[in-house]
C-alpha positions in Angstrom: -5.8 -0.7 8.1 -5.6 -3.6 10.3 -8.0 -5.6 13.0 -6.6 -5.3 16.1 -8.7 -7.3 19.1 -7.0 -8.1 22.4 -8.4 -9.6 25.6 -10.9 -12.3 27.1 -14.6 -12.3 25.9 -17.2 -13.4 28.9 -20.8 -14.6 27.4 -23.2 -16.2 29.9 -25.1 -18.8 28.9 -28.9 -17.9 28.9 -30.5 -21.2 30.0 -27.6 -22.6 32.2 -26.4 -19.2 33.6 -22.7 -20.7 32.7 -20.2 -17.9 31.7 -17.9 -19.3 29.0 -14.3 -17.0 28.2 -13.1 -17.0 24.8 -9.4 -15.7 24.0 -9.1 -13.1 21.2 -6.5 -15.2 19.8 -9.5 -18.0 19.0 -10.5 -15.2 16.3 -9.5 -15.2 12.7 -10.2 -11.8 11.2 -11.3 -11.8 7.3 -12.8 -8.7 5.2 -15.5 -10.6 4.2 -17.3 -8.0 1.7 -17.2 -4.7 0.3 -20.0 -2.1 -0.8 -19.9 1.3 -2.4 -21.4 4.2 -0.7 -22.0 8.1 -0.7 -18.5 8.9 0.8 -16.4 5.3 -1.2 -16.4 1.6 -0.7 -17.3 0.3 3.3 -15.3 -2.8 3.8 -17.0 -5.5 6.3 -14.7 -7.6 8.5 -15.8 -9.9 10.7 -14.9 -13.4 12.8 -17.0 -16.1 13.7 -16.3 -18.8 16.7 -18.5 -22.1 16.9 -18.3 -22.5 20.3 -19.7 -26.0 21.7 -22.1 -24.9 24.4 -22.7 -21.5 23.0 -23.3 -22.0 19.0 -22.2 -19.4 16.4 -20.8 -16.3 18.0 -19.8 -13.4 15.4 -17.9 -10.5 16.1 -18.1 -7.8 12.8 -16.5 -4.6 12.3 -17.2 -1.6 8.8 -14.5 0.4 7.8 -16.4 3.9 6.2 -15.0 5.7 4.7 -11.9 4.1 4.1 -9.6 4.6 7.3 -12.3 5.3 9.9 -14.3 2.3 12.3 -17.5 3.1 11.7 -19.0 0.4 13.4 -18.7 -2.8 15.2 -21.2 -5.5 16.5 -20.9 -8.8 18.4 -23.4 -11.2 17.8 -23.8 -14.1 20.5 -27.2 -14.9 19.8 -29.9 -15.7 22.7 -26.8 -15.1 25.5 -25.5 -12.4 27.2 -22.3 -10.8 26.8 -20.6 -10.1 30.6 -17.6 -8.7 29.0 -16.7 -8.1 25.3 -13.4 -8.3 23.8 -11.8 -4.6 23.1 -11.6 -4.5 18.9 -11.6 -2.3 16.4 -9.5 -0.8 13.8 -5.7 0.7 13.9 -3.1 1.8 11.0 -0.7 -1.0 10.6 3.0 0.2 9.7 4.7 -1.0 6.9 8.1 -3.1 6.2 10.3 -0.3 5.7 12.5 -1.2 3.0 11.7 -4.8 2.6 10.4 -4.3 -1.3 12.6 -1.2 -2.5 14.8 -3.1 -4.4 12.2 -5.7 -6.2 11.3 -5.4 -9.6 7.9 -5.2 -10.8 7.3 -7.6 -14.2 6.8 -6.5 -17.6 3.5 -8.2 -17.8 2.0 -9.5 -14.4 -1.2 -10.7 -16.7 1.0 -13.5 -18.5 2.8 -14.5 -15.4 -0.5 -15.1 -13.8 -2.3 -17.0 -16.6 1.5 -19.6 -17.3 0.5 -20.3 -13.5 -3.1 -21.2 -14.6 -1.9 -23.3 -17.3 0.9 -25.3 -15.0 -1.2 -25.4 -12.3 -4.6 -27.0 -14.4 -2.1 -29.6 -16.1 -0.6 -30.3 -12.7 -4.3 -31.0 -11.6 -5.3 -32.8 -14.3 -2.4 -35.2 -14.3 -1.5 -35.3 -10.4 -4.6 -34.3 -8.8 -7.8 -36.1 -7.7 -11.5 -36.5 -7.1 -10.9 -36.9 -3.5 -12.0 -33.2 -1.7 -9.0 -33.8 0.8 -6.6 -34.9 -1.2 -2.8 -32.7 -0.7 -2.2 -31.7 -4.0 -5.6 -30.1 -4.6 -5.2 -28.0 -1.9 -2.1 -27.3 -3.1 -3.0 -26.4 -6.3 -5.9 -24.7 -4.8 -3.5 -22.5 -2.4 -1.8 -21.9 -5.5 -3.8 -20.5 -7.3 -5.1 -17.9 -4.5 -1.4 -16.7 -4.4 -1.1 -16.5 -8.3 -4.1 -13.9 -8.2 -2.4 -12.2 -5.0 0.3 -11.5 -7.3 -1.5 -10.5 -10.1 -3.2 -7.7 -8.3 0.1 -6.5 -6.4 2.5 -6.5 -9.3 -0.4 -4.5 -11.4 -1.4 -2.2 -9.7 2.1 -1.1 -8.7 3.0 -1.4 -12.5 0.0 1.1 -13.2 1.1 3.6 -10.3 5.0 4.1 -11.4 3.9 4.9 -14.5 1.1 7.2 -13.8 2.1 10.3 -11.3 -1.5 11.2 -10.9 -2.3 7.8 -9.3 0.6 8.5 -6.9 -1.1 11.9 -5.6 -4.0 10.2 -5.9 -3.1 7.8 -3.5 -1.7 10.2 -1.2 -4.3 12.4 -0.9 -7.0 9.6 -0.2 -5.6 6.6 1.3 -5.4 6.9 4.6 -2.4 5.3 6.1 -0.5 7.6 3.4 -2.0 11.0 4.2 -0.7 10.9 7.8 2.8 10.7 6.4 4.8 14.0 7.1 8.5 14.3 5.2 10.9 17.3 6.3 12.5 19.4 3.3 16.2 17.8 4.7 14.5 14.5 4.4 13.3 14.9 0.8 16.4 16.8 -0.4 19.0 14.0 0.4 16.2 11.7 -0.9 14.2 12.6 -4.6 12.6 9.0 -4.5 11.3 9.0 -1.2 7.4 9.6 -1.9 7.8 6.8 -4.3 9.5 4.5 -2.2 7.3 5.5 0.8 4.0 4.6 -1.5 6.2 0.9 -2.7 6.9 0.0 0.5 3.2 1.0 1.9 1.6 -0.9 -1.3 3.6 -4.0 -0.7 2.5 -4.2 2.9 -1.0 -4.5 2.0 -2.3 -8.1 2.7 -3.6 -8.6 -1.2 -6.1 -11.5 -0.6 -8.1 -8.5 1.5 -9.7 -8.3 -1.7 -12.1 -5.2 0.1 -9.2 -2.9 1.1 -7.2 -3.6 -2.9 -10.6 -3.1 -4.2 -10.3 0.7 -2.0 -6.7 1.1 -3.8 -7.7 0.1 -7.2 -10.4 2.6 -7.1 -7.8 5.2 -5.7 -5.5 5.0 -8.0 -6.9 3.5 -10.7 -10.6 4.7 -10.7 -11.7 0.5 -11.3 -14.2 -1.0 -9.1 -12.2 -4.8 -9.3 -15.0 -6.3 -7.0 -17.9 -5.3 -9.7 -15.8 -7.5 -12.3 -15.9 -10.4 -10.2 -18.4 -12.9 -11.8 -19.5 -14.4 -8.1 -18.5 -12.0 -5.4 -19.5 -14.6 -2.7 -17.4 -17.2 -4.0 -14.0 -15.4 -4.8 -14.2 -14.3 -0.7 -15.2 -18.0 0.3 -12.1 -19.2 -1.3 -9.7 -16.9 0.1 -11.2 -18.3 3.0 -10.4 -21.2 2.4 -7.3 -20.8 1.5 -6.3 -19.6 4.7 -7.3 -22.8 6.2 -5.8 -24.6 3.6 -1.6 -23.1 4.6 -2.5 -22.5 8.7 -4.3 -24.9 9.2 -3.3 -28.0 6.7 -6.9 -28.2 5.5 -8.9 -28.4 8.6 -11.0 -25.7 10.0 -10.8 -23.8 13.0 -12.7 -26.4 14.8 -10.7 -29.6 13.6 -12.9 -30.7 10.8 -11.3 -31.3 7.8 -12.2 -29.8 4.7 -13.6 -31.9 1.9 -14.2 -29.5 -0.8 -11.2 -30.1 -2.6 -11.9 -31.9 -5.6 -10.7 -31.6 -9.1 -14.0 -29.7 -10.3 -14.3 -27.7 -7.0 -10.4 -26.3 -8.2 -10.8 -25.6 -11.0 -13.5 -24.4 -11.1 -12.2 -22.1 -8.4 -9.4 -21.6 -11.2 -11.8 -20.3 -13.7 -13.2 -18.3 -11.6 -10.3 -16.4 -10.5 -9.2 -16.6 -14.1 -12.4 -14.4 -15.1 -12.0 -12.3 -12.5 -7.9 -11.3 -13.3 -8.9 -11.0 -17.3 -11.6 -8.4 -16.4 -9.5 -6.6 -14.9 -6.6 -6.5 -17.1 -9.4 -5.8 -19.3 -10.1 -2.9 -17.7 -6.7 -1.5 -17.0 -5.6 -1.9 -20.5 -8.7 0.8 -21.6 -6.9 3.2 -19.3 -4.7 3.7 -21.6 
């Protein structure tokens, strides 16, 4: 699933009377947490704008059960709002194709912990105490992607091994259930289920840690966001990341990010460290 949100928001001002337009495009969507309830997990996404004259304006969306908007709220504060963006939630269509032919690795858990150890000497010897400085934030961005990895190439691994996680999947996820094969289709092709849930699986943005917390508890039956030592903090930094490789370390409104310092890395590191071994941990007592 996927944020869609087109069009021209109108809020008036409530002292001044002044009606000030924001452009959906202004908006940077994130699933910024994840809870489990009755029917599964309801993901939270939401975007915030600092406007100058109007202050924080948030605009939040809940996806529950998986695949359905079951809310949405904008927030504008003491303001009115003349006309209201039109948003919600729609099925995003895979790559088809793109990933057939890549090869998952042996062991995504010692690919993803010889990045941790390059990138923590790389900080140690190159990095610095400066919260701006480039090769933190590279490092930082780094280590976000390392993690991304980690969760794709594992979870995929854990899947083509297991056929019950495959019907699993298609039974629950939602983007998977709508699709419809004709008998022609799957005679000429044996593989196409399984190359219909790799390419759907490699589509899926992985630093949405809600929605690959949804498929690990699919397929998998593990909770990954109740292994996560600070849940508030592993969200923050994908955050952060994103501002880190669109925007060159500076925030939506032009303020450069400072946070960058050796500690505030690796500690980041750790953390994400923590998080990956818990859940190798707890795919390993699949098995």
């Amino acid at each position: 699933m996927e944020v869609y949100c087109k069009g021209t928001a109108r809020i008036r001002h409530q002292a001044t009377g002044e009606i000030h337009e924001i452009e959906s495009d202004q908006l940077d969507w994130d699933a910024v947490g994840g809870d489990e309830r009755q029917m599964g997990p309801e993901i939270h996404y939401e975007a915030t704008v600092e406007h100058s004259a109007l202050g924080p304006l948030t605009w939040g969306l809940w996806e529950y059960p998986v695949g359905i908007e079951n809310y949405h709220e904008t927030n504008v504060g003491p303001h009115e709002v003349v006309e209201d963006f039109d948003y919600g939630l729609e099925h995003g269509e895979p790559e088809p194709d793109v990933w057939v032919d890549y090869t998952v690795p042996d062991n995504p858990f010692t690919i993803f912990m010889s990045s941790y150890h390059h990138t923590g000497d790389l900080l140690a010897d190159h990095g610095s105490d400066s919260g701006g400085h480039l090769v933190n934030r590279m490092i930082f961005s780094h280590q976000i992607t390392a993690m991304e990895a980690y969760l794709a190439d594992r979870l995929i691994k854990e899947i083509e091994a297991d056929p019950d996680a495959i019907q699993r999947l298609l039974d629950r996820d939602d983007d998977l259930a709508k699709e419809k094969f004709t008998l022609a289709e799957v005679s000429k092709d044996p593989t196409l289920v399984e190359r219909k849930v790799r390419e759907h699986l490699r589509s899926i943005q992985y630093h949405n840690l809600a929605k690959v917390d949804v498929l690990y508890t699919i397929a998998l039956g593990i909770r990954i966001l109740n292994l996560a030592k600070e849940k508030p903090s592993l969200f923050k930094a994908v955050m952060l990341r994103h501002d880190c490789v669109h925007r060159n370390g500076f925030d939506k409104d032009g303020n450069e990010l400072k946070v960058f310092t050796k500690a505030f890395v690796q500690d980041t590191a750790d953390l994400i460290r923590a998080f990956v071994e818990n859940i190798e941990k707890a795919v390993r007592a699949r098995t």
